[in-house]
N, C-alpha and C positions, 0 to 999 in steps of 0.2 A: 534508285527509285525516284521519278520523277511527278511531282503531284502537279493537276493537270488544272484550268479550271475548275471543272467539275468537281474534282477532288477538293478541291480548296471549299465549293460551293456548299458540298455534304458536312464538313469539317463545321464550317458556321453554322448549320441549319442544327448537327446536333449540338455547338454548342451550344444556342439558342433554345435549344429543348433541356437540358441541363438546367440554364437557370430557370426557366418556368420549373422546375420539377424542384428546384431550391427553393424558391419563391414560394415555394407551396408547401412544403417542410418546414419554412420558417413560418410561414400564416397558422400553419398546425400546432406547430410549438407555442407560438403565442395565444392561443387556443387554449390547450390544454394548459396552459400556466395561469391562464383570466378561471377555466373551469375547478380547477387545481386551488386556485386563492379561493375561489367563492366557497367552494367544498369546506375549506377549512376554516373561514368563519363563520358560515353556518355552526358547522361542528363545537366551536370557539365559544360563540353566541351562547348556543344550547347549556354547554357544558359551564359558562357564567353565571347564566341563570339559574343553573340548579343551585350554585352557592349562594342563591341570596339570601336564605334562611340563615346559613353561618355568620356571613356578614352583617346583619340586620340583630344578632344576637352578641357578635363584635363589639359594633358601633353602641349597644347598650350600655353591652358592661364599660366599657371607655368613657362614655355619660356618665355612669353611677360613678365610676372611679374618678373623678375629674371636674366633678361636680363644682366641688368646694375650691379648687384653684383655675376657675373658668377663665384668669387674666394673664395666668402661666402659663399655656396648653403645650405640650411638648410638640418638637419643630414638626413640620410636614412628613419628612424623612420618617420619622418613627413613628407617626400618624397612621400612614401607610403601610407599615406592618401591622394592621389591623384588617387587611382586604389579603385576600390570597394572592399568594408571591407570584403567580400566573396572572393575573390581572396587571399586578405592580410592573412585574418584566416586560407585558403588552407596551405597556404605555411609554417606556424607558426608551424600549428600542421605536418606537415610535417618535417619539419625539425628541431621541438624539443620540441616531445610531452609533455618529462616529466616538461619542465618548462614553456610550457604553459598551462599545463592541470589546474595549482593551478591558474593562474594568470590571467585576462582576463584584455587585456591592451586596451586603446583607443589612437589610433593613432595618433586623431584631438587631444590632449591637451598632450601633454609630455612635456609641460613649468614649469609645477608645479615638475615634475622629475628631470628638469637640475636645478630647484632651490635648492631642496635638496640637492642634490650633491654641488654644490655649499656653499650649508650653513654648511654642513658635516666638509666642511675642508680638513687640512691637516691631520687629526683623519684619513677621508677615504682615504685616499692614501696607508696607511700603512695595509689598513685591506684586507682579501680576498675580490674579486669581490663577491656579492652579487647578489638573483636573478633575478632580475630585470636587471642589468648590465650585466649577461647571458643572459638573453631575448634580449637586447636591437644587441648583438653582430649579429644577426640573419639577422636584417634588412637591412644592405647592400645586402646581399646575394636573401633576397625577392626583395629587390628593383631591380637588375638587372637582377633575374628569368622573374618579371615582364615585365619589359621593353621591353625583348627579346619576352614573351609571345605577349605579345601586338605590339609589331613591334612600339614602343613609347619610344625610345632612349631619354637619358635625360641625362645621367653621359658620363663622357670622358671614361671612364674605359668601357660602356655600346657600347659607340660611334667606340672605338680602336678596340673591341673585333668584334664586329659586320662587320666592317671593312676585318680585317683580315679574317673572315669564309668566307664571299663574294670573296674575295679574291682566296683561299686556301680551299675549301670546304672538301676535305677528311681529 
């Protein structure tokens, strides 16, 4: 079989149609992924917002508990199991996928965490930060996304900042 010009000319033209027809598949796909993300935090949004009663009744009793040792506050970390585990995990993976993708931490117990550290020594002082101690560096930052999300001020840093935008809005 001997392909002729022509033959060869058909050959380009459909591959030529091929890629527009990929081209077009892939513009659809990235479509449906921008339509696909908006969907679900819409959905995300909604479904936040209905907790702000729990979280608002959270962040009280935490106040009343907490009152009297306002110069102790326990770390961020455990702060933040005061906001539903769905918000806390939002912002995890948001703000630093690669070290939370290996790790899945629980909020409510990070006693058994400051013990090790603790038992480590002066050994850990000297070594690099470890991932866990990367992770943990996060949780101020979720904590006061939170706060502000929720209109559930709890840190002076939370309280100052919040302050001044009221203030100074541009």
């Amino acid at each position: 079989m001997r392909f002729g010009e022509e033959d060869f000319s058909r050959i380009v033209k459909k591959h030529e149609e091929l890629v527009q027809t990929l081209i077009g598949y892939e513009q659809t796909i990235a479509n449906l992924s921008d339509y696909m993300l908006e969907a679900t935090s819409d959905w995300l949004g909604q479904e936040f917002h209905s907790m702000k009663d729990l979280v608002q009744q959270n962040v009280e009793n935490f106040k009343t508990e907490n009152i009297s040792s306002i110069s102790a506050l326990p770390s961020a970390e455990k702060t933040c199991a005061m906001f539903p585990r769905a918000m806390v995990r939002l912002f995890e993976q948001w703000l630093s996928p690669a070290v939370t993708a290996d790790v899945n931490v629980d909020v409510t117990n990070s006693e058994t965490n400051q013990e090790d550290e603790s038992q480590a020594g002066s050994k850990a002082a000297n070594q690099a930060p470890t991932l866990n101690t990367t992770k943990n560096c996060i949780y101020p930052f979720i904590q006061l996304l939170l706060e502000f999300a929720n209109n559930s001020l709890i840190s002076g840093v939370a309280h100052v900042v919040y302050t001044q935008i009221l203030r100074d809005p541009t």
